[in-house]
C-alpha positions, -999 to 999 in steps of 0.1 A, spaced: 0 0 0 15 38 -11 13 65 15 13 87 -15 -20 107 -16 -42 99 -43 -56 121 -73 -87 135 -72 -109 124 -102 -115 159 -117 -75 165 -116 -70 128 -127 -92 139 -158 -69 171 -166 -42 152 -164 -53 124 -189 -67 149 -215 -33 166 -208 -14 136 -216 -36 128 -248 -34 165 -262 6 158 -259 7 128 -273 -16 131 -305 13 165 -307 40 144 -308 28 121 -337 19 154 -355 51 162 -353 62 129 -366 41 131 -396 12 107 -388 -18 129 -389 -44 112 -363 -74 127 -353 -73 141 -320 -103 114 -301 -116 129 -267 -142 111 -247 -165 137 -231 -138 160 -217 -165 183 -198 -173 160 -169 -151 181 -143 -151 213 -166 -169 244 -155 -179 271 -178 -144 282 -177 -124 256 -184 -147 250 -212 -144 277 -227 -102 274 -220 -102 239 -234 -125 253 -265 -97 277 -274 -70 248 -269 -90 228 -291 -100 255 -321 -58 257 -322 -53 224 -327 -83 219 -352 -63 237 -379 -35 209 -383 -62 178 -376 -96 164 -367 -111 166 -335 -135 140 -323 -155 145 -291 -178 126 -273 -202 134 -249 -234 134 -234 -236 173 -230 -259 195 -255 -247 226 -248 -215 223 -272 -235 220 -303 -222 252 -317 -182 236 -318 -185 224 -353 -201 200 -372 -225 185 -348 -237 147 -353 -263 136 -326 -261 95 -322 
């Protein structure tokens, strides 16, 4: 058992989306150009850090493809919207 404290799950997220946005970077960067995939990123967000991680994301839209999911309605107006 770790005596190290453990990560709350909003700053767990951050730090997974963090990791992901770096990572899809570095293979840009290396000439494969993946589609950046983001499972509903807003589940710890506030208004914002929605609105910070919109900017990130209309930045990195102009090299690739961005692909969210999530069960939120009220990012409709992001792009090309396509309700499943």
């Amino acid at each position: 058992v770790s005596d190290a404290p453990a990560l709350n799950p909003a700053a767990l997220h951050a730090v997974i989306l963090s990791i992901k946005l770096a990572l899809t970077d570095f293979f840009i960067d290396l000439g494969a150009p993946l589609p950046l995939i983001i499972d509903d990123p807003f589940l710890y967000m506030d208004d914002e850090r929605a609105r910070n991680l919109k900017a990130v994301l209309d930045d990195i839209s102009r090299g690739r493809q961005i692909i969210i999911f999530t069960h939120s309605s009220a990012f409709k107006d992001w792009g090309n919207f396509i309700e499943l």
